[in-house]
C-alpha positions as CSV (number, residue, x, y, z in Angstrom):
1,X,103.3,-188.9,72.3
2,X,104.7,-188.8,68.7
3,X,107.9,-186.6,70.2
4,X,108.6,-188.9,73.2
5,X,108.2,-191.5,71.1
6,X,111.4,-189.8,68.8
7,X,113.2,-189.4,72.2
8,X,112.8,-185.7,72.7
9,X,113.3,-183.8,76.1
10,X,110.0,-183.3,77.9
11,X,110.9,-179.3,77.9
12,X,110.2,-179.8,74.1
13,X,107.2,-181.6,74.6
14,X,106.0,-179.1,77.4
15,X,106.9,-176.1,75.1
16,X,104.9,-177.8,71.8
17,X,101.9,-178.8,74.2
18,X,101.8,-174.5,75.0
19,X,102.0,-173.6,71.5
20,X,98.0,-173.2,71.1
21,X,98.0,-171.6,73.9
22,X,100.1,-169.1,72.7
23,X,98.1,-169.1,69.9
24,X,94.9,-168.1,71.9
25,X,97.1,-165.1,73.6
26,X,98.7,-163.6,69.9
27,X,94.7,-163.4,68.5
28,X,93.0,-162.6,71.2
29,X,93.6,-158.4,70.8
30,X,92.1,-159.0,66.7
31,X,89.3,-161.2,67.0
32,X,86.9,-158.1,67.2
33,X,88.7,-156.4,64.1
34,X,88.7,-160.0,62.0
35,X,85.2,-160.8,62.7
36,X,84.0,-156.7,62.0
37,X,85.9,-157.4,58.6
38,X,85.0,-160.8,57.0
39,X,81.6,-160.8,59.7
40,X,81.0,-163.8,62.3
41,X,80.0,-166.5,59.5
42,X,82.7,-166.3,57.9
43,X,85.5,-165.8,61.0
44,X,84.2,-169.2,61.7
45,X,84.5,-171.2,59.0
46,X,88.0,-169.9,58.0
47,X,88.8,-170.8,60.9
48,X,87.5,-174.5,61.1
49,X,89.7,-174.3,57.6
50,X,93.0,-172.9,58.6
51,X,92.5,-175.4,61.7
52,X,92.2,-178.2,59.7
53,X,95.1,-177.0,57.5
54,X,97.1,-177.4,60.2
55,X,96.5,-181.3,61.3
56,X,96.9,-182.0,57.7
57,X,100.1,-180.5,57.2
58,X,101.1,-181.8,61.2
59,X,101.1,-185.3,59.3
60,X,103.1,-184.6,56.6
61,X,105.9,-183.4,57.9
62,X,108.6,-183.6,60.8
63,X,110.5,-180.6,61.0
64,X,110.3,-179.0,64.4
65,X,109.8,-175.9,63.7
66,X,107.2,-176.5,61.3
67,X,105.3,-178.3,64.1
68,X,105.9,-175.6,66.7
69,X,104.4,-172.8,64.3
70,X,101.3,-175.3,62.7
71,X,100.4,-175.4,66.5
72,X,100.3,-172.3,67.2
73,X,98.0,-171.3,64.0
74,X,95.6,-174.3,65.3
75,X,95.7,-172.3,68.4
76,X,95.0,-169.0,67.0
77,X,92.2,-170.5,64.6
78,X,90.8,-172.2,67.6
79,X,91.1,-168.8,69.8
80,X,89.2,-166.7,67.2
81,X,86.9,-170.0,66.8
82,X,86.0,-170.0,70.5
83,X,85.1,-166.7,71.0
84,X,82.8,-165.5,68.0
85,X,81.3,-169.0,68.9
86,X,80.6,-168.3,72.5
87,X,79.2,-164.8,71.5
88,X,76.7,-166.7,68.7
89,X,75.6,-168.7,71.4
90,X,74.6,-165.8,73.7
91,X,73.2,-163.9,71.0
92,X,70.9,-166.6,69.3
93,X,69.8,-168.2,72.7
94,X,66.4,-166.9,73.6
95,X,66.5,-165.0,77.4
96,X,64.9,-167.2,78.7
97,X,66.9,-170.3,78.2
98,X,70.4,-168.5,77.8
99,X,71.8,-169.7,81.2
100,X,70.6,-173.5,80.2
101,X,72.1,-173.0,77.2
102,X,75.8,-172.0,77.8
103,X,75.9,-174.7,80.2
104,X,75.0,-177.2,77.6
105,X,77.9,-175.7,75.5
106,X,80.7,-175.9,78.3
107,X,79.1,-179.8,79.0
108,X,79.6,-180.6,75.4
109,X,83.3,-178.8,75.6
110,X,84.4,-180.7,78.7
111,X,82.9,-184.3,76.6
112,X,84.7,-183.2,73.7
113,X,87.9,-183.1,75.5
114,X,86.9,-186.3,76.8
115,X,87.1,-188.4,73.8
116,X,90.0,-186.5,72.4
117,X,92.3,-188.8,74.8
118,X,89.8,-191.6,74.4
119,X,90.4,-191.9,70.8
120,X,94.1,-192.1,71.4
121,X,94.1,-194.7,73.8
122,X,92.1,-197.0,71.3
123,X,93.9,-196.2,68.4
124,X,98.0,-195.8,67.2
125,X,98.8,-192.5,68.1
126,X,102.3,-193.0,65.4
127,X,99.4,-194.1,62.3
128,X,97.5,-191.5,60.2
129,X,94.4,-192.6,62.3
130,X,94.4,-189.2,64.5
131,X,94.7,-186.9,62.1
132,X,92.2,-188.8,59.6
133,X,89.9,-188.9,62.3
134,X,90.2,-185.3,63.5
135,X,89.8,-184.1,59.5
136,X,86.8,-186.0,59.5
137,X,85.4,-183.9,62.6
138,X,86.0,-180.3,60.7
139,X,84.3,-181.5,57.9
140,X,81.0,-182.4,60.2
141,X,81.4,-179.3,61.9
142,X,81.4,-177.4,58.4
143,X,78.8,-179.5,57.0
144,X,76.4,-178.5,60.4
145,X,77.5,-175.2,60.8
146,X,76.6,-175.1,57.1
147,X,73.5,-176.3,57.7
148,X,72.1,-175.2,61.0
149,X,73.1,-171.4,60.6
150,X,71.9,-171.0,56.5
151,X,69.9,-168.0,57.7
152,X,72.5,-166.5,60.0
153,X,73.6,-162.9,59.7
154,X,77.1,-162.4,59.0
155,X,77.3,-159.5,60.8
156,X,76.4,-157.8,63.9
157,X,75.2,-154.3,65.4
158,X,77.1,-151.3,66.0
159,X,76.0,-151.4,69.8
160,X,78.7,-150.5,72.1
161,X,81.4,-150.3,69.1
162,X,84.0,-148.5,71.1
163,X,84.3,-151.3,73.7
164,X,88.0,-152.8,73.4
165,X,89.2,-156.1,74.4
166,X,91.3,-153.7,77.1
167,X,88.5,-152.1,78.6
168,X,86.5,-155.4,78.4
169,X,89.3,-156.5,81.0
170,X,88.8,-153.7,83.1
171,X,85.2,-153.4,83.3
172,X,84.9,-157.3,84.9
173,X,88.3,-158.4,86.1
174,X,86.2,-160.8,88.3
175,X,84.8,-162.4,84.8
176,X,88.2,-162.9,83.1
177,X,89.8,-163.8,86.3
178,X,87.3,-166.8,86.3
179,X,88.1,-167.7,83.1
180,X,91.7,-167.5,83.5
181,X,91.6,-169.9,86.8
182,X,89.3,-172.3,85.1
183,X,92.4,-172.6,82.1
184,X,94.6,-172.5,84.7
185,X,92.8,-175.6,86.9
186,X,92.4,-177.4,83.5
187,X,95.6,-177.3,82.2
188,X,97.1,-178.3,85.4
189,X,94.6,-181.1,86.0
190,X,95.4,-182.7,83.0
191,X,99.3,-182.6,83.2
192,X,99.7,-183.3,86.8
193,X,97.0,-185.0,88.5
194,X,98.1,-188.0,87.8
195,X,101.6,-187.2,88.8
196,X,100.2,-186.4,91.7
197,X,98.3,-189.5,92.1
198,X,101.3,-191.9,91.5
199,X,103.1,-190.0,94.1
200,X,100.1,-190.5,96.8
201,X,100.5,-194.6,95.8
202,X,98.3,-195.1,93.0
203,X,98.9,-197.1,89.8
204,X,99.1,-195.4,86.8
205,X,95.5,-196.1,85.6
206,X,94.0,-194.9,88.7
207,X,95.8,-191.7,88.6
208,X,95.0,-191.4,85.0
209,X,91.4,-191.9,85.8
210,X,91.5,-189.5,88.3
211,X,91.4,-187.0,85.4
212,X,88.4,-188.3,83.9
213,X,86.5,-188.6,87.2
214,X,87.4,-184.2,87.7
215,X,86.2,-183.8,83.4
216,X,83.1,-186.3,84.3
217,X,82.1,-183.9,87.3
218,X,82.7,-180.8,84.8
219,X,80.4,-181.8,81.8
220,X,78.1,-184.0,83.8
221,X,76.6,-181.1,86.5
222,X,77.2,-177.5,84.6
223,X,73.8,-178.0,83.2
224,X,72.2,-178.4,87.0
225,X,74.6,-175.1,87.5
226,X,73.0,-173.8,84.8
227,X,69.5,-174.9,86.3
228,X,70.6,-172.8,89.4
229,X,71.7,-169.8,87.7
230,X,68.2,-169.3,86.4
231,X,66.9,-169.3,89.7
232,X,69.2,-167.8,92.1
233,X,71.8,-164.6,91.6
234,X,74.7,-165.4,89.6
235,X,77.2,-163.6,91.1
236,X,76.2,-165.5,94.5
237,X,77.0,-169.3,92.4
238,X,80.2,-167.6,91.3
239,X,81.5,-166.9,94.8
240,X,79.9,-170.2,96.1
241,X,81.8,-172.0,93.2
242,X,85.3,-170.2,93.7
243,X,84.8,-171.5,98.2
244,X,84.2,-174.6,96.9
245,X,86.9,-174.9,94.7
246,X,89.1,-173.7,97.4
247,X,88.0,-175.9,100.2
248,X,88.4,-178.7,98.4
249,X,91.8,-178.1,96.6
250,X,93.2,-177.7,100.2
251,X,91.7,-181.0,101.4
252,X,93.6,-182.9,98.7
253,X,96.3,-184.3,100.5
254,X,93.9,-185.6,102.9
255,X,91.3,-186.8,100.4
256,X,94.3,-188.8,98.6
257,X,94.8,-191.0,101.7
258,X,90.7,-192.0,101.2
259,X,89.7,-193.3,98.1
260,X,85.9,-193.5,99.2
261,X,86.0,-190.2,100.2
262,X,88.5,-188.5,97.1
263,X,86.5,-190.0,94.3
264,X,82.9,-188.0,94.8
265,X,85.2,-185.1,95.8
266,X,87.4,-185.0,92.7
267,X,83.8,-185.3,90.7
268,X,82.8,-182.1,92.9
269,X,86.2,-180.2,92.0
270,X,85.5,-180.4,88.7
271,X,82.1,-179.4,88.7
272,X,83.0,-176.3,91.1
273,X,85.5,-175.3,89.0
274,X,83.9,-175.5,85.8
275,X,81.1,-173.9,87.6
276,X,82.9,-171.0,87.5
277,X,83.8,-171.4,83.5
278,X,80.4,-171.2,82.9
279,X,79.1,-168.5,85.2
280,X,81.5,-166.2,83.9
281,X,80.1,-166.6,80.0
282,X,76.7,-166.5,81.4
283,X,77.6,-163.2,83.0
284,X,79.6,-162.2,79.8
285,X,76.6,-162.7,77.8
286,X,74.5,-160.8,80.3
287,X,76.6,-157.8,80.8
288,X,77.6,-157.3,77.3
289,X,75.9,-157.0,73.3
290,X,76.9,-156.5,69.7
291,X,80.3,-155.9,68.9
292,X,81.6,-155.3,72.7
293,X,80.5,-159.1,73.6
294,X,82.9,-160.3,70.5
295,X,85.6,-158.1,72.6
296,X,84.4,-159.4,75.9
297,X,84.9,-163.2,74.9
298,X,87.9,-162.3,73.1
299,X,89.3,-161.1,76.6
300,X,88.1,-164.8,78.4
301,X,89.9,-166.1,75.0
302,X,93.2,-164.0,76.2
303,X,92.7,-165.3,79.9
304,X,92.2,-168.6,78.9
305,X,95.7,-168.4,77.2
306,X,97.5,-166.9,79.6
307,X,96.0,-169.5,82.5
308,X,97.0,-172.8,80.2
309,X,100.5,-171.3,79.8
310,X,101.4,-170.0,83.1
311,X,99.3,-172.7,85.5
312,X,101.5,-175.6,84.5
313,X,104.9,-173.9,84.7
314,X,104.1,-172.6,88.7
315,X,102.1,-176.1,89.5
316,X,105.5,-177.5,87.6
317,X,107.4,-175.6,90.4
318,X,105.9,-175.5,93.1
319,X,105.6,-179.3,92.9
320,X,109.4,-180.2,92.7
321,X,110.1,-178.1,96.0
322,X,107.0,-179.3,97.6
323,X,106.0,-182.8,96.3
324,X,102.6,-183.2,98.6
325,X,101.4,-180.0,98.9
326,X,102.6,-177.8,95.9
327,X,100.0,-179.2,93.3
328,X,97.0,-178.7,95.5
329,X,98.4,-175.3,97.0
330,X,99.0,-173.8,93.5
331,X,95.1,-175.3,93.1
332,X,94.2,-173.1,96.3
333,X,96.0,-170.5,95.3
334,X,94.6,-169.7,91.9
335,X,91.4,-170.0,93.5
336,X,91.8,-167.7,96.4
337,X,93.1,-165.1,94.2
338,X,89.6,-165.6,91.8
339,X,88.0,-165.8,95.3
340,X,89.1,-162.3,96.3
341,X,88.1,-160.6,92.4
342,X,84.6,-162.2,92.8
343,X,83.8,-161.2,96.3
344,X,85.3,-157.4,95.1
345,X,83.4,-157.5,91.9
346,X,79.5,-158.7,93.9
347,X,81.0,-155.6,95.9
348,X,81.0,-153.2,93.3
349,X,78.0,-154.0,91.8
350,X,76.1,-154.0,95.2
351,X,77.4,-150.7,95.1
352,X,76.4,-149.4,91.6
353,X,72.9,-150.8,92.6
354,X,72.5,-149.1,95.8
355,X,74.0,-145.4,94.4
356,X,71.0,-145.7,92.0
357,X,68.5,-146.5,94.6
């Protein structure tokens, strides 16, 4: 906002919003060797740290290139952040409630990025109000992390030490090709929904809102998902997930011209598709331990970059040719390829099971 604001292109603005991304991609191969070095604890709160560094120095100055690069640190700490996080939560989470409790961490992602935008659109994006405010959340999230995980081992086992980020990818494409649709869906939900919208009719607050209503669906049914994953195979929600992603990102167009019917769906759409964001770190967690899960969410943090960089540039494209059907059919697309992993991957381990009857 602050660079349109100044009158810059939108290529700059596109290329500055990409620069975490980029640095979730540069990390990603590391984040096993960082955290093996200075241990999980401590990955996390340098990172909160050199994350904070970077908002504070994002207000001081208004070079450029300085902004370019302090993004892409607050990507890389946020990268390294994410995935010794999401292996902490799989590791400390009793069995039993494991499933419940990595949906309750991708609900409370999805209503963080909620009231990111929220605070924006009550406050002056130009003041020192957004970065106070976002300063104020790394301290709380020291202060807790502080406080909740005192007793928490800085280190982890040597289980499955030679497990690389590399063969991570290989041994569950179907997981990391989840995780790179979901980046991709999100990142293109948010940037060209509402584009979408306003060319369908709608005012510009409705096809704003439309966003919302696809993160309400996310964060407000991943813990029922979660529910279901307890009780039913996971690999069987994954594949139901991806169809229902698919069917529905094809009915767009149609769904546009009936408001009754495209509101409950677009709160569906997001809950399919972040669905699948969750069922593939609940399968992470189940598949993998010790050092090769901090590889294994290091490769969903490489995924997740490479999704939130590439999905808006072909959604971007395929749009301009196509105004009505590109956006969904990149949608359907993305989804049919994850479709195809998922159903290969159930294959697989259908097989594997049987060869050991």
């Amino acid at each position: 906002m602050r660079l349109n604001a100044q009158g810059n292109s939108e290529l700059l603005v596109g290329l500055m919003a990409g620069a975490p991304a980029l640095g979730f991609v540069l990390t990603a191969p590391f984040v096993r060797s960082i955290s093996a070095v200075l241990g999980m604890r401590s990955t996390m709160l340098a990172c909160i740290g050199f994350s904070a560094v970077s908002i504070a120095l994002l207000e001081v100055t208004t070079h450029i290139g300085a902004w370019f690069s302090l993004r892409v640190l607050m990507g890389a700490a946020s990268g390294i952040l994410i995935a010794v996080g999401e292996t902490l939560i799989n590791e400390l989470s009793p069995q039993s409630y494991r499933r419940r409790s990595v949906a309750v961490y991708t609900t409370t992602f999805t209503i963080c990025q909620l009231c990111g935008p929220a605070v924006l659109a009550a406050i002056d994006s130009n003041s020192l109000w957004p970065g106070a405010i976002s300063l104020a959340v790394h301290l709380v999230s020291v202060a807790l992390f502080c406080t909740l995980f005192r007793s928490m081992r800085n280190g982890y086992s040597e289980e499955d030490s030679d497990v690389s980020i590399w063969r991570c990818v290989r041994m569950v494409p179907e997981l990391c090709a989840g995780i790179l649709f979901f980046a991709l869906f999100d990142a293109v939900m948010l940037s060209l929904l509402p584009i979408y919208g306003l060319h369908h009719g709608y005012a510009v607050g409705v096809a704003t809102f439309m966003v919302t209503v696809v993160l309400l669906g996310d964060a407000a049914l991943q813990t029922g998902i979660g529910w279901l994953a307890d009780r039913m195979s996971a690999s069987v929600l994954f594949i139901l997930c991806g169809a229902g992603t698919l069917a529905l990102s094809l009915l767009l167009p149609s769904l546009m011209a009936c408001p009754l019917v495209m509101w409950p769906a677009l709160t569906m759409l997001g809950a399919f598709s972040g669905g699948i964001y969750t069922l593939a770190l609940i399968q992470i967690g189940h598949r993998f331990s010790g050092q090769s899960l901090v590889a294994a969410n290091a490769a969903a943090g490489l995924a997740w970059g490479i999704g939130s960089l590439v999905g808006p540039l072909i959604a971007g494209g395929a749009a301009h040719l196509n105004p009505d059907m590109g956006f969904p059919l990149t949608i359907a697309g993305a989804s049919s390829i994850f479709l195809l992993m998922a159903l290969r991957g159930a294959a697989r381990s259908m097989r594997n099971a049987l060869s050991q009857l």
